[in-house]
BALO-872667 format. One record per residue (C-alpha): residue number from 0; residue in one letter; chain; x, y, z. Coordinates in nm, 2 decimals, padded with zeros to 4 digits. Layout:
N
<nuza><seq>NUM</seq><type>A</type><mol>A</mol><X>X</X><Y>Y</Y><Z>Z</Z></nuza>
...
END
This chain:
146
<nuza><seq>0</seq><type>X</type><mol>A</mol><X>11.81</X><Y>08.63</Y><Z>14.11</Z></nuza>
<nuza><seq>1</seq><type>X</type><mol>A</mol><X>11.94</X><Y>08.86</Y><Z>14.38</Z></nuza>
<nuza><seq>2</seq><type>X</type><mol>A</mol><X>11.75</X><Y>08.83</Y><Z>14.72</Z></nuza>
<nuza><seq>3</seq><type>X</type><mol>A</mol><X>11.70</X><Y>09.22</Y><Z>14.86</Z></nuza>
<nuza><seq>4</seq><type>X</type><mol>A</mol><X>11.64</X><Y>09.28</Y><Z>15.22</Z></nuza>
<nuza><seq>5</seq><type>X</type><mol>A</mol><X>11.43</X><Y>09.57</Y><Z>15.31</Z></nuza>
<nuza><seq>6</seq><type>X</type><mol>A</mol><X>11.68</X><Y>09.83</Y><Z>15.35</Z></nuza>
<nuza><seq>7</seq><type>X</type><mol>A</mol><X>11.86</X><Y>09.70</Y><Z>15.07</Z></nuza>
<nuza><seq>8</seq><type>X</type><mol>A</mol><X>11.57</X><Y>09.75</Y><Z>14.88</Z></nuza>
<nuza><seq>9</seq><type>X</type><mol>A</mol><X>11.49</X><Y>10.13</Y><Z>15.02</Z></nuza>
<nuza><seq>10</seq><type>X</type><mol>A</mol><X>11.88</X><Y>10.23</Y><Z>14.95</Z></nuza>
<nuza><seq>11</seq><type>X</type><mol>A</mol><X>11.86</X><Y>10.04</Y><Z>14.56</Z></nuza>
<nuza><seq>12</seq><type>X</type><mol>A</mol><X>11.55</X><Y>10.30</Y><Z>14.54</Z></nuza>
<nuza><seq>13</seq><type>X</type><mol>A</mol><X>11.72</X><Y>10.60</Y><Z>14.68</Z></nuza>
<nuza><seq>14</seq><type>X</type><mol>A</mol><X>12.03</X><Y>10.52</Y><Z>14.46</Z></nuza>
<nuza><seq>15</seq><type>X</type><mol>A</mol><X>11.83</X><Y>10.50</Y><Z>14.15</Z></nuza>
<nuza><seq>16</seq><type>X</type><mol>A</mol><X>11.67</X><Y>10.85</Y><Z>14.23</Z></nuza>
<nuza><seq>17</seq><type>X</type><mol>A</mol><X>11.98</X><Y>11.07</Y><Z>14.35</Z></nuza>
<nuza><seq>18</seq><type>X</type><mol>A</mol><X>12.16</X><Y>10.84</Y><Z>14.04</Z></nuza>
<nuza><seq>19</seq><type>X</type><mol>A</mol><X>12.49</X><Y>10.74</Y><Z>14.29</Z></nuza>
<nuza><seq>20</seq><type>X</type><mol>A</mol><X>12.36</X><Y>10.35</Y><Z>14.22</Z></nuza>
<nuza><seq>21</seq><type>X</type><mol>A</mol><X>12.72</X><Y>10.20</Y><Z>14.01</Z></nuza>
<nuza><seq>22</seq><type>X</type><mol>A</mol><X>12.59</X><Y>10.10</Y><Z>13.69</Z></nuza>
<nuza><seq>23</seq><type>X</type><mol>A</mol><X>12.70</X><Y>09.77</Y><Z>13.80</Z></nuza>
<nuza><seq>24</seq><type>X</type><mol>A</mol><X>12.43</X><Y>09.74</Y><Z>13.98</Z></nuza>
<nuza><seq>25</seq><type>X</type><mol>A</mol><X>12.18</X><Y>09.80</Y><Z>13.78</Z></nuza>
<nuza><seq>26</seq><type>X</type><mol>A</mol><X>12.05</X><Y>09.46</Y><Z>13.69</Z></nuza>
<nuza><seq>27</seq><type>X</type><mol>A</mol><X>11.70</X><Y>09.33</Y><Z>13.57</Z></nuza>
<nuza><seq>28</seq><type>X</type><mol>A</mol><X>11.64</X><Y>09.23</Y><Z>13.97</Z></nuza>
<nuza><seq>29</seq><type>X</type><mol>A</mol><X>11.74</X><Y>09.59</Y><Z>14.06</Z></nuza>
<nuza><seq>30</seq><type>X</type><mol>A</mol><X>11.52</X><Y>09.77</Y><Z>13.80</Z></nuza>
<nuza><seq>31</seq><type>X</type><mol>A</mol><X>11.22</X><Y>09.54</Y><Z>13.89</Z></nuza>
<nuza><seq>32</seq><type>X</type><mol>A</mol><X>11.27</X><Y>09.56</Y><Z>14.28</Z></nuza>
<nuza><seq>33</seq><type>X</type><mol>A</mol><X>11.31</X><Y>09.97</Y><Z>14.23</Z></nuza>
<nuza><seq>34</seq><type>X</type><mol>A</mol><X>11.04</X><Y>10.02</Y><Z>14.02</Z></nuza>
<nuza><seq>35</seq><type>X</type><mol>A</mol><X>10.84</X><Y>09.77</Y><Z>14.25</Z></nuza>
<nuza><seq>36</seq><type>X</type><mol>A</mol><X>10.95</X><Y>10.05</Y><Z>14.56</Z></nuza>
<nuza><seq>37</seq><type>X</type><mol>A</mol><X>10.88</X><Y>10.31</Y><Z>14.39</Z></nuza>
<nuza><seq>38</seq><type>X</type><mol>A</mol><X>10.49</X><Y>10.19</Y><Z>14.30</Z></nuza>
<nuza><seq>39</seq><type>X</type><mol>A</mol><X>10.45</X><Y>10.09</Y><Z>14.70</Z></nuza>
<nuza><seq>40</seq><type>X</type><mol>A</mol><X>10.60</X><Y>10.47</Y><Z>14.79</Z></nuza>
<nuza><seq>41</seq><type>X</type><mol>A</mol><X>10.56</X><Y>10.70</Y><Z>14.57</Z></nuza>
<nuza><seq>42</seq><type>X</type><mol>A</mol><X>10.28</X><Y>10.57</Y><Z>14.34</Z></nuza>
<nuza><seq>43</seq><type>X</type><mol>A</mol><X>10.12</X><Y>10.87</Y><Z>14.19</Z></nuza>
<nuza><seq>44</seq><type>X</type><mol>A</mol><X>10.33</X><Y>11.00</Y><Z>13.88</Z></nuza>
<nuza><seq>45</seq><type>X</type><mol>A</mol><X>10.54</X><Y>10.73</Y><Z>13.79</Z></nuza>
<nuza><seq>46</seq><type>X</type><mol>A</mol><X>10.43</X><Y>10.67</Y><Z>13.44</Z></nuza>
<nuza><seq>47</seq><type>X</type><mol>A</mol><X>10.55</X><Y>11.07</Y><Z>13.36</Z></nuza>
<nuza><seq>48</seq><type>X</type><mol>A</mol><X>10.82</X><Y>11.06</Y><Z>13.61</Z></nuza>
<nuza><seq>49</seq><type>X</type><mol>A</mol><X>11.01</X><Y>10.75</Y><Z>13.55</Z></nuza>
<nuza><seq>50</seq><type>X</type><mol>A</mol><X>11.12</X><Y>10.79</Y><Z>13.21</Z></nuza>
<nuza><seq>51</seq><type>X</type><mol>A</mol><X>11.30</X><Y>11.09</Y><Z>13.32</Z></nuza>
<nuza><seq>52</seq><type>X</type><mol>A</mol><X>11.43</X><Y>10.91</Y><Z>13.61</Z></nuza>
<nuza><seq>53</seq><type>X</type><mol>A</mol><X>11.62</X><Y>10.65</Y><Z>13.37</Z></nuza>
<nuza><seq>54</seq><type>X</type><mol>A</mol><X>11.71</X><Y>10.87</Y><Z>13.18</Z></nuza>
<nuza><seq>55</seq><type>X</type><mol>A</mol><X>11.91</X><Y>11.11</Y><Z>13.45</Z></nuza>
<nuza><seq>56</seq><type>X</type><mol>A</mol><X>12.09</X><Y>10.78</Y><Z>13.56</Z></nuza>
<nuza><seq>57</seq><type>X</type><mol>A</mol><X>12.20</X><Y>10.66</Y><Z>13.28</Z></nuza>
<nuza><seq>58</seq><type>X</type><mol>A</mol><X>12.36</X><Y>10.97</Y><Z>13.20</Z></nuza>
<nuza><seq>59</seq><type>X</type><mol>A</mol><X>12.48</X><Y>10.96</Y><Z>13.58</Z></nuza>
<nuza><seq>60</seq><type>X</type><mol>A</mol><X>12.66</X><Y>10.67</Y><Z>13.51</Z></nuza>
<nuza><seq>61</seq><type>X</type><mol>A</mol><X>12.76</X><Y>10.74</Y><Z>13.15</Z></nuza>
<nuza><seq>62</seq><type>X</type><mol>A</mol><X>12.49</X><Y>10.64</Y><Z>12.96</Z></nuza>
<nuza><seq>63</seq><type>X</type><mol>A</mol><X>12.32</X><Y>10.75</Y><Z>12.67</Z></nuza>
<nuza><seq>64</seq><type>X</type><mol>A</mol><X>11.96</X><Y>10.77</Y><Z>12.55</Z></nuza>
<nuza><seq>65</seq><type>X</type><mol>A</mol><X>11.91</X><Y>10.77</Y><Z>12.15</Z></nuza>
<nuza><seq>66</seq><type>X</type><mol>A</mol><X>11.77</X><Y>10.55</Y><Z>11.89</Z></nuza>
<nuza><seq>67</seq><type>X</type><mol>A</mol><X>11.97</X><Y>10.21</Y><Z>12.00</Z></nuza>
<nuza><seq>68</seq><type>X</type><mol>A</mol><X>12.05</X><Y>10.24</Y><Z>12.36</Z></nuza>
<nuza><seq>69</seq><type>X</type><mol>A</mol><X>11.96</X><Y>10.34</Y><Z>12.68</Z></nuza>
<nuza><seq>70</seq><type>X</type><mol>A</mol><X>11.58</X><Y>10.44</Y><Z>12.81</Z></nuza>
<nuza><seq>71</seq><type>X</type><mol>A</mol><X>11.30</X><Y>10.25</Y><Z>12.63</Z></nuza>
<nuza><seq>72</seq><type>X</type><mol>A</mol><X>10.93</X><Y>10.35</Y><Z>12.68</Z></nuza>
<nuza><seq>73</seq><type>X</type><mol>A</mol><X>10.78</X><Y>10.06</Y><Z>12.61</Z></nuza>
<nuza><seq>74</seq><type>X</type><mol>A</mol><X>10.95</X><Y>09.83</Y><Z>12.79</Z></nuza>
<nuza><seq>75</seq><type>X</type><mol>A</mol><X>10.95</X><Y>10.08</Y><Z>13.11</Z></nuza>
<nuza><seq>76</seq><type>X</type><mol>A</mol><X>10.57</X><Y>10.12</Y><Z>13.07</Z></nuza>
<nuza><seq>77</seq><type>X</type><mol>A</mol><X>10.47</X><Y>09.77</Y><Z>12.99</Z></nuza>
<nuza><seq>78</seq><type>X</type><mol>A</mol><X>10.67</X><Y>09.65</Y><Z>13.33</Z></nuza>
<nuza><seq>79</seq><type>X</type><mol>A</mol><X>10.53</X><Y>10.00</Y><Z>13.52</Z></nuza>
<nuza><seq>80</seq><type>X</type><mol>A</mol><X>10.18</X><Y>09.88</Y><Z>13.43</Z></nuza>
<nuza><seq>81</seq><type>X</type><mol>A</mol><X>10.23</X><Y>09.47</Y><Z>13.54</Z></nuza>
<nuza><seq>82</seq><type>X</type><mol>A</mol><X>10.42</X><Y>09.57</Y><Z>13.84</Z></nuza>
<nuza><seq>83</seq><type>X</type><mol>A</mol><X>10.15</X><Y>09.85</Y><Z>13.93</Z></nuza>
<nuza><seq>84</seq><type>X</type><mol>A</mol><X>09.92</X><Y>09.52</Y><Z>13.91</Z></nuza>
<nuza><seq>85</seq><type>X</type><mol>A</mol><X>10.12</X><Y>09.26</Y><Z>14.07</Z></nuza>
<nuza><seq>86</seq><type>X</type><mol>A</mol><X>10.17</X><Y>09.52</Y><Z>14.39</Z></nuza>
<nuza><seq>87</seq><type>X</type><mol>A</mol><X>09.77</X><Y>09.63</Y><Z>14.41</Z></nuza>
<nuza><seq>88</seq><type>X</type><mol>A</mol><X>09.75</X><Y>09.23</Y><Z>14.47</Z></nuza>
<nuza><seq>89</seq><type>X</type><mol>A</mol><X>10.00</X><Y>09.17</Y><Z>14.75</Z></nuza>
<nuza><seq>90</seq><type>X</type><mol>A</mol><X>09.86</X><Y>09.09</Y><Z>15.09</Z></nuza>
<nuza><seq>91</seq><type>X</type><mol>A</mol><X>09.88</X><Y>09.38</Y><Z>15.35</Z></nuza>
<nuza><seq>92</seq><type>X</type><mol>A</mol><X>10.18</X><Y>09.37</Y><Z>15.54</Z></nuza>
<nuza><seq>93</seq><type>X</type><mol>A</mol><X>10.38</X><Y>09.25</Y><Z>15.30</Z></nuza>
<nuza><seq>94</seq><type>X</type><mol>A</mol><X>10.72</X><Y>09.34</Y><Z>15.33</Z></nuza>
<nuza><seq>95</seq><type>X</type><mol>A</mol><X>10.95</X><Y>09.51</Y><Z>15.08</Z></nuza>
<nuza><seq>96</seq><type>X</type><mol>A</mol><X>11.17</X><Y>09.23</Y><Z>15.09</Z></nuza>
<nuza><seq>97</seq><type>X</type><mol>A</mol><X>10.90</X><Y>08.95</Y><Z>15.04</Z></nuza>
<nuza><seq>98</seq><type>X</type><mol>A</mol><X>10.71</X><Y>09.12</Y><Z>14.77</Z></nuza>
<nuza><seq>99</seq><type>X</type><mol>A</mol><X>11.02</X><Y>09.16</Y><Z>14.54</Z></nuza>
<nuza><seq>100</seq><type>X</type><mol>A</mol><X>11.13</X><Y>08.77</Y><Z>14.62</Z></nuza>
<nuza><seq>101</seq><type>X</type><mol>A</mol><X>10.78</X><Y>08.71</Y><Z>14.51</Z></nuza>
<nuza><seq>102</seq><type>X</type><mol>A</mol><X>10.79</X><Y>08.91</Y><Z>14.16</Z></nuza>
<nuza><seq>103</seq><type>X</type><mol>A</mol><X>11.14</X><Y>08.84</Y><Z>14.06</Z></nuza>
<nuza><seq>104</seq><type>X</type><mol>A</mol><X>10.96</X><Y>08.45</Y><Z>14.08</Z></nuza>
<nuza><seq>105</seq><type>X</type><mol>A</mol><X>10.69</X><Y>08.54</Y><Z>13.82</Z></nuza>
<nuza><seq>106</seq><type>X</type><mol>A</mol><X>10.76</X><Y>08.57</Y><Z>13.45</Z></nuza>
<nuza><seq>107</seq><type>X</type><mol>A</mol><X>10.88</X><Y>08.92</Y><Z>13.48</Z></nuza>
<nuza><seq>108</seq><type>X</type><mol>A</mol><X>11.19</X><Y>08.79</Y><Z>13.66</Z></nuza>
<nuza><seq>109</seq><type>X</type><mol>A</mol><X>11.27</X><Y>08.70</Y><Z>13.34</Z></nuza>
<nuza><seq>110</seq><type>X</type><mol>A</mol><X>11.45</X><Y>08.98</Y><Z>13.11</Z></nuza>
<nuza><seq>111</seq><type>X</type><mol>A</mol><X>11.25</X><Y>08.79</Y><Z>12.78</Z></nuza>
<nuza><seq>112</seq><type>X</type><mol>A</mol><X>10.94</X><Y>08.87</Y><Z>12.93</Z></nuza>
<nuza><seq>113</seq><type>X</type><mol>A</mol><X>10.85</X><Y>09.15</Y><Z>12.70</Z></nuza>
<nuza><seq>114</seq><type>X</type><mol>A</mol><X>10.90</X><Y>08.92</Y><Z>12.38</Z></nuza>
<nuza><seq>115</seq><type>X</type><mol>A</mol><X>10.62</X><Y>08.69</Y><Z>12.47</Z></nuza>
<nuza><seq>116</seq><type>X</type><mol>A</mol><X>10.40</X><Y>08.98</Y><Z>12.38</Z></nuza>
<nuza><seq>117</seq><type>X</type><mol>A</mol><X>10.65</X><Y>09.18</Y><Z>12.09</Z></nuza>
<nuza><seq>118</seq><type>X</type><mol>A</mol><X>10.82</X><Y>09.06</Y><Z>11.85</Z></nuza>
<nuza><seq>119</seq><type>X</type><mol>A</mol><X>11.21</X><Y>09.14</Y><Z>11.85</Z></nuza>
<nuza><seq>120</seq><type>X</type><mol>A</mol><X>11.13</X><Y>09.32</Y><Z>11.56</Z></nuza>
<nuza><seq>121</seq><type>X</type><mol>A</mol><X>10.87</X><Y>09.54</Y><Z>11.68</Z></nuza>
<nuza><seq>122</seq><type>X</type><mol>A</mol><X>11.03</X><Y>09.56</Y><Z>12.05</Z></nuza>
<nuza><seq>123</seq><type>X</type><mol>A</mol><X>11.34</X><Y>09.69</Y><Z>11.97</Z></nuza>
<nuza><seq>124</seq><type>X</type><mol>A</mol><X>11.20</X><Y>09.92</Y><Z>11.67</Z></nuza>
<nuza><seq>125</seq><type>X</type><mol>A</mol><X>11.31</X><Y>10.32</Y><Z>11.75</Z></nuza>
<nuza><seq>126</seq><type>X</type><mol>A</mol><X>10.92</X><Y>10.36</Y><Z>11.78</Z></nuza>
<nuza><seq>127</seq><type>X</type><mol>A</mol><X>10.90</X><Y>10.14</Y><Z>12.06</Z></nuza>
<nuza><seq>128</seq><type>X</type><mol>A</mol><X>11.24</X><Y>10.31</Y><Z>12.22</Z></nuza>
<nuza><seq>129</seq><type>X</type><mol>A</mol><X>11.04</X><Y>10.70</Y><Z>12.22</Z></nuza>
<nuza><seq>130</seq><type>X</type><mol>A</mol><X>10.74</X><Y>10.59</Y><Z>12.25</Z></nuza>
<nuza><seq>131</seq><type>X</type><mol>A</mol><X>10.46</X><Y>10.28</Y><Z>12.35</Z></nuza>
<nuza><seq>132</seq><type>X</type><mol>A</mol><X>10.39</X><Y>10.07</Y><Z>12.11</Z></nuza>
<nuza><seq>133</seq><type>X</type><mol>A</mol><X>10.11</X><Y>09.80</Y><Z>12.10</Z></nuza>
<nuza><seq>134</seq><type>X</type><mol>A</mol><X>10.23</X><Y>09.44</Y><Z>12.16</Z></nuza>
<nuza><seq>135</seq><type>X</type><mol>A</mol><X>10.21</X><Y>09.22</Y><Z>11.79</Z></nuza>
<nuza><seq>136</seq><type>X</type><mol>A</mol><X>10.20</X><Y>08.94</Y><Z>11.98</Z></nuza>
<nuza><seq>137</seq><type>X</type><mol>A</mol><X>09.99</X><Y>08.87</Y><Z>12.27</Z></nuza>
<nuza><seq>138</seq><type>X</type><mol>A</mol><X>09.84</X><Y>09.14</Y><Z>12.44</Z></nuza>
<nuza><seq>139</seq><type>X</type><mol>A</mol><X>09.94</X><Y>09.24</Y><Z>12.80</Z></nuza>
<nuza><seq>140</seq><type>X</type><mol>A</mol><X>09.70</X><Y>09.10</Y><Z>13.10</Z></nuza>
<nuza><seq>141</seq><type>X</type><mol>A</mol><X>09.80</X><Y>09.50</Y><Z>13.23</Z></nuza>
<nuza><seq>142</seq><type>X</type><mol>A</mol><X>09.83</X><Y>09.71</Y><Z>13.02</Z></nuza>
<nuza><seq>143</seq><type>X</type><mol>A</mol><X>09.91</X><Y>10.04</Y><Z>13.08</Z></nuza>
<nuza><seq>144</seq><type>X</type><mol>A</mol><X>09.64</X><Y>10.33</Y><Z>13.13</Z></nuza>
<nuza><seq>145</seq><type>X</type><mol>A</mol><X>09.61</X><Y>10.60</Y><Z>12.89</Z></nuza>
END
């Protein structure tokens, strides 16, 4: 797990939005910690903005998006929704830094996380890539609104 400090984490956010982050770089820690800084900034709109957010850096750093690679909804929304959760508990005060040590700790620092609640199957179905799909498995503690 990569341990951020709080400008690091601020700059891994920026990078992600003005898409000059190396592809590289974009791990599981990064996506969580950016997503986590994006939910503690710029909260309002994330559920319609970042999917259009991933997808402009993935083609920033030659990427695609289609049926088999690149931006998936469901995943994105399922972690949106848990990290939206996990950041409405933190203590006030808590720094950038310290909150994403703490949720890189908890099962979402985990890249399987999603297939405790979906199947492979189901998961990686083009259905779940456009679009949310229900978990078959075990239903999310946070799911997302709408």
């Amino acid at each position: 797990m990569n341990a951020y400090a709080d400008e690091e984490i601020a700059v891994l956010a920026a990078r992600l939005l003005d898409r000059t982050l190396p592809r590289e770089a974009w791990t599981h820690a990064a996506h969580l910690t950016a997503t986590l800084r994006l939910v503690r900034t710029r909260n309002e709109g994330l559920e319609r903005d970042l999917p259009d957010i991933i997808r402009a850096y993935n083609v920033a750093v030659g990427g695609i998006n289609d049926d088999q690679t690149g931006y998936h909804d469901t995943i994105t929304q399922a972690y949106l929704a848990a990290i939206r959760a996990f950041a409405a508990a933190l203590p006030a005060g808590t720094s950038d830094a310290q909150a994403a040590a703490l949720l890189l700790k908890t099962p979402m620092g985990d890249k399987a996380w999603p297939l405790t609640h979906w199947s492979r199957e189901r998961l990686f179905s083009v259905e779940a890539r456009r679009g949310w799909v229900e978990p078959d498995l075990k239903p999310l503690a946070h799911p997302p609104a709408g």
